[in-house]
TORPA-4810 file (N, C-alpha, C, O; in nm, 3 decimals):
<nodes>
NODE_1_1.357_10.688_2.192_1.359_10.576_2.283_1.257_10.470_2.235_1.140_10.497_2.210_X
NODE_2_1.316_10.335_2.221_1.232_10.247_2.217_1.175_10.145_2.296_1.239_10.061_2.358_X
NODE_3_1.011_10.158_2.290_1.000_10.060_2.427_1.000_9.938_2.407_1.014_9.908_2.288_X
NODE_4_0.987_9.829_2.501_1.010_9.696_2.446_0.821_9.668_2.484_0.740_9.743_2.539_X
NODE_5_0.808_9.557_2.439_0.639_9.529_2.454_0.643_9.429_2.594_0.734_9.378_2.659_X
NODE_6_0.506_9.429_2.603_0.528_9.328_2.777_0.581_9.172_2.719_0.621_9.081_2.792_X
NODE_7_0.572_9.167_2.597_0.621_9.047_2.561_0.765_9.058_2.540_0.816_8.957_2.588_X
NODE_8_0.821_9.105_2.508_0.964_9.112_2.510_1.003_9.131_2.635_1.101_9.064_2.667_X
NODE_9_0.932_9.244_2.769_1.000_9.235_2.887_0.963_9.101_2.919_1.068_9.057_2.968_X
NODE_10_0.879_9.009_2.922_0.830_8.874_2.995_0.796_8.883_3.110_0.815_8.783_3.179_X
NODE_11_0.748_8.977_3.158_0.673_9.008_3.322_0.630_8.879_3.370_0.633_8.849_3.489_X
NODE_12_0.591_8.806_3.283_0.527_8.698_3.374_0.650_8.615_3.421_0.618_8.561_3.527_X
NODE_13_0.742_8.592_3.396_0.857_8.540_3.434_0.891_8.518_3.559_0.942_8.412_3.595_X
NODE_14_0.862_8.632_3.653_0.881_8.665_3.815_0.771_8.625_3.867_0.734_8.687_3.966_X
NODE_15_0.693_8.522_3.824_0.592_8.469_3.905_0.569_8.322_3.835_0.463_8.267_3.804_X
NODE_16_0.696_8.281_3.821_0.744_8.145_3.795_0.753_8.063_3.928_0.823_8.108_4.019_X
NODE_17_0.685_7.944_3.944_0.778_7.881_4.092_0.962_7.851_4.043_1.024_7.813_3.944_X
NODE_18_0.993_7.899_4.197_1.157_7.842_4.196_1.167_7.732_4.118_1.066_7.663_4.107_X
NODE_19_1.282_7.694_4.051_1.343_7.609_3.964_1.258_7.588_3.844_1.259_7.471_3.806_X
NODE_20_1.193_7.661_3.782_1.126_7.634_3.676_1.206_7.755_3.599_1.228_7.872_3.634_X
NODE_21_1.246_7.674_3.468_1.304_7.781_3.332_1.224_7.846_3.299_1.105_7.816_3.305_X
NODE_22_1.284_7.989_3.239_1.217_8.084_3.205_1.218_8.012_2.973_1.136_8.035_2.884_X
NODE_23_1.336_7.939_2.970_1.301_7.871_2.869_1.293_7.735_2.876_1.333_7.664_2.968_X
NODE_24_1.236_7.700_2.765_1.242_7.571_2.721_1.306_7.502_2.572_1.314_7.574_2.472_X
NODE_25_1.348_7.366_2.570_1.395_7.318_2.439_1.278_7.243_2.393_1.253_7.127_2.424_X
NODE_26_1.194_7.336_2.298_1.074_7.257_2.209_1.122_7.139_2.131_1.189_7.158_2.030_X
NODE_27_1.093_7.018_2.171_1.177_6.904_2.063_1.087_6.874_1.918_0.965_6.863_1.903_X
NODE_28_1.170_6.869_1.844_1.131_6.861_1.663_1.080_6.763_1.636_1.159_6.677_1.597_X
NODE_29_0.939_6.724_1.642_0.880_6.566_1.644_0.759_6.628_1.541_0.727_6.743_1.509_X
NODE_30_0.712_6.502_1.510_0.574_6.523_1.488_0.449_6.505_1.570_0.475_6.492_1.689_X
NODE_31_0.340_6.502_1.544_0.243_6.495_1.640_0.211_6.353_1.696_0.189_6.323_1.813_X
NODE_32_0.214_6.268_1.580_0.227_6.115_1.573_0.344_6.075_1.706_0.332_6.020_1.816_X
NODE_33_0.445_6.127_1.639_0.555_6.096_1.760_0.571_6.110_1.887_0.637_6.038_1.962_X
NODE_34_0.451_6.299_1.940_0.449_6.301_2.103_0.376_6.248_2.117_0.378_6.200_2.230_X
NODE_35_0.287_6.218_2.056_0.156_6.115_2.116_0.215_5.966_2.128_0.212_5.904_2.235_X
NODE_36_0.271_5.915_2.008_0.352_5.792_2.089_0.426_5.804_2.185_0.430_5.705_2.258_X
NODE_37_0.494_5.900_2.219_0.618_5.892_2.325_0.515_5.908_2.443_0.514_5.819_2.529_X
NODE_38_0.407_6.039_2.457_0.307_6.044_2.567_0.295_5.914_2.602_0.360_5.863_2.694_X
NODE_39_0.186_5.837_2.509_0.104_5.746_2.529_0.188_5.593_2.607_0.139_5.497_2.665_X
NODE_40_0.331_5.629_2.574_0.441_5.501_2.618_0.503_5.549_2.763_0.544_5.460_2.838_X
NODE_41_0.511_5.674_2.802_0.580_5.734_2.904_0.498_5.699_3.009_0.530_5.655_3.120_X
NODE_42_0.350_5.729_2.947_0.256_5.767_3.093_0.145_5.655_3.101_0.064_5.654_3.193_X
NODE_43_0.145_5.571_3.009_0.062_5.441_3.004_-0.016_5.453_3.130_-0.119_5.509_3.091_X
NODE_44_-0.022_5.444_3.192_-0.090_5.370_3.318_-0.176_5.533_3.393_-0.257_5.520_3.484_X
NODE_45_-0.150_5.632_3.353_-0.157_5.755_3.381_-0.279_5.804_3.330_-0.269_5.791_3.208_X
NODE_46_-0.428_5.871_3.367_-0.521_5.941_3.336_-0.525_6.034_3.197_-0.503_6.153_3.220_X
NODE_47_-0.537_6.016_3.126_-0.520_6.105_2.999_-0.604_6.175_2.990_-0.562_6.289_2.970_X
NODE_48_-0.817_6.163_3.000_-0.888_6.172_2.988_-0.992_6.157_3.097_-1.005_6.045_3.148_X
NODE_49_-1.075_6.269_3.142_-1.189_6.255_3.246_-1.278_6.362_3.177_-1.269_6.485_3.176_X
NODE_50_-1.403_6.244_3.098_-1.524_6.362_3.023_-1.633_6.279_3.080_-1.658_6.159_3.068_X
NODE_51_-1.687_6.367_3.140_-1.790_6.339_3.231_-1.784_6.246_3.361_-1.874_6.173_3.402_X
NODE_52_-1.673_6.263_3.409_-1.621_6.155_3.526_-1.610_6.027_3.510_-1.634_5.949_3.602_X
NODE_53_-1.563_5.978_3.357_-1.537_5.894_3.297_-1.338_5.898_3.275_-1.295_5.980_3.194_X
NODE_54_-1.255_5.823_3.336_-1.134_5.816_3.363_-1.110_5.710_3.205_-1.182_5.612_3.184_X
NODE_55_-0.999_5.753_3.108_-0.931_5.663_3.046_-0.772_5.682_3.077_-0.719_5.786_3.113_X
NODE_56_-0.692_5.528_3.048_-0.585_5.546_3.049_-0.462_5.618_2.928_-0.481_5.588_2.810_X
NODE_57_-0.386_5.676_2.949_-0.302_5.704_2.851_-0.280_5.538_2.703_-0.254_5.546_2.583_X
NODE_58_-0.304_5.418_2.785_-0.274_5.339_2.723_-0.452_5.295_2.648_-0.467_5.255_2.532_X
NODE_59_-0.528_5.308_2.715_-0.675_5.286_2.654_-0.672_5.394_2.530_-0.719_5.362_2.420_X
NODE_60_-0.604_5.548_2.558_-0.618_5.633_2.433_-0.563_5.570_2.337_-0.627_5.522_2.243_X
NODE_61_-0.451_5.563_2.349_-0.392_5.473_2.229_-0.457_5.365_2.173_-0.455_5.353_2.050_X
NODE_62_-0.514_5.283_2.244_-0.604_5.172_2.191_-0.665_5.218_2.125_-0.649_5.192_2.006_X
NODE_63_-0.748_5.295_2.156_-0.872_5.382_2.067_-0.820_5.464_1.965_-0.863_5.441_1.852_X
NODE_64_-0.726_5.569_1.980_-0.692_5.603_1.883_-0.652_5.524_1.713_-0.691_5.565_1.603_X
NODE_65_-0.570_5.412_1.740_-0.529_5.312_1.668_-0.679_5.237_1.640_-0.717_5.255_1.524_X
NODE_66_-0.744_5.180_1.701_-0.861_5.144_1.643_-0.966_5.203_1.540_-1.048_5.153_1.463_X
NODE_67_-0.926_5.331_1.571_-1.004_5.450_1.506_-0.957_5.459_1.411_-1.050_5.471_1.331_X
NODE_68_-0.850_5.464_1.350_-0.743_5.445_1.237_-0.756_5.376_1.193_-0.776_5.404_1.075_X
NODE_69_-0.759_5.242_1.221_-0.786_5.139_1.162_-0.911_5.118_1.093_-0.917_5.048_0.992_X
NODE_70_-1.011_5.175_1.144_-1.170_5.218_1.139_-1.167_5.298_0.938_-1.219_5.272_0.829_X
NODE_71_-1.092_5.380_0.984_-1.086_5.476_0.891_-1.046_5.431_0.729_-1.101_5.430_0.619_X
NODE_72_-0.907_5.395_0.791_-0.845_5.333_0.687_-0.918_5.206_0.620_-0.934_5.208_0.498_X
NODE_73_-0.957_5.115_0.683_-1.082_5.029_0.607_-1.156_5.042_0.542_-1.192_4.959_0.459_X
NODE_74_-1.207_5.166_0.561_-1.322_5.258_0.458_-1.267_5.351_0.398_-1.331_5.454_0.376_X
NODE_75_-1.176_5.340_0.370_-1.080_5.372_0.235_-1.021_5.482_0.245_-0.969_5.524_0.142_X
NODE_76_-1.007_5.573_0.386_-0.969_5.740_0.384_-0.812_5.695_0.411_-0.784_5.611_0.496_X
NODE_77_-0.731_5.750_0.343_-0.617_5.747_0.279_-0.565_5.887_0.313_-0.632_5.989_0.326_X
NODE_78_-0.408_5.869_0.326_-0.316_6.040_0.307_-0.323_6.076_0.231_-0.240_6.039_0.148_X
NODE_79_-0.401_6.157_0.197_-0.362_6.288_0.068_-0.528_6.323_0.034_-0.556_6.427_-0.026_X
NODE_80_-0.638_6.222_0.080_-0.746_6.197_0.058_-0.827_6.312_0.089_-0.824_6.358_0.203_X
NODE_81_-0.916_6.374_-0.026_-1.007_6.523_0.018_-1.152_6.466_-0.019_-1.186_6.386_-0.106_X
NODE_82_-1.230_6.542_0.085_-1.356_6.519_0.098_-1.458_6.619_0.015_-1.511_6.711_0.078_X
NODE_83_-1.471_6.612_-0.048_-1.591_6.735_-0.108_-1.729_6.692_-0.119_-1.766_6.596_-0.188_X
NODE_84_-1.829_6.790_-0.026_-1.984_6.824_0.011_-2.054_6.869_-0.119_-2.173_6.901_-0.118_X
</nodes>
């Protein structure tokens, strides 16, 4: 007899709220891409509270992109390795 593991039974399953799937469809993006789609969906929406400091989904993006921009000015490039 073979047993199945608690991961294969999915016990946690039965302590799902009603109407919530036991699966989901992971969509094939990159990271770049949920963060744009996030950052466009929920604009106006709390992304961030560090130290009771509130930013918007759309301020991250600002910053993020600024930060990039930051970077890339000072020459760090794709493919670019750092050695100490």
């Amino acid at each position: 007899m073979i047993m199945e593991s608690a991961y294969e039974q999915r016990i946690w399953v039965k302590s799902y709220s009603p109407g919530v799937p036991p699966d989901i469809e992971v969509p094939t993006k990159s990271l770049v891409e949920a963060f744009d789609d996030a950052t466009e969906k929920w604009r106006s929406k709390t992304a961030i509270i560090f130290y009771g400091n509130k930013i918007t989904f759309e301020q991250l993006r600002d910053k993020v992109d600024r930060f990039a921009t930051a970077l890339s000015q000072l020459g760090v490039k794709k493919g670019i390795r750092w050695h100490y």
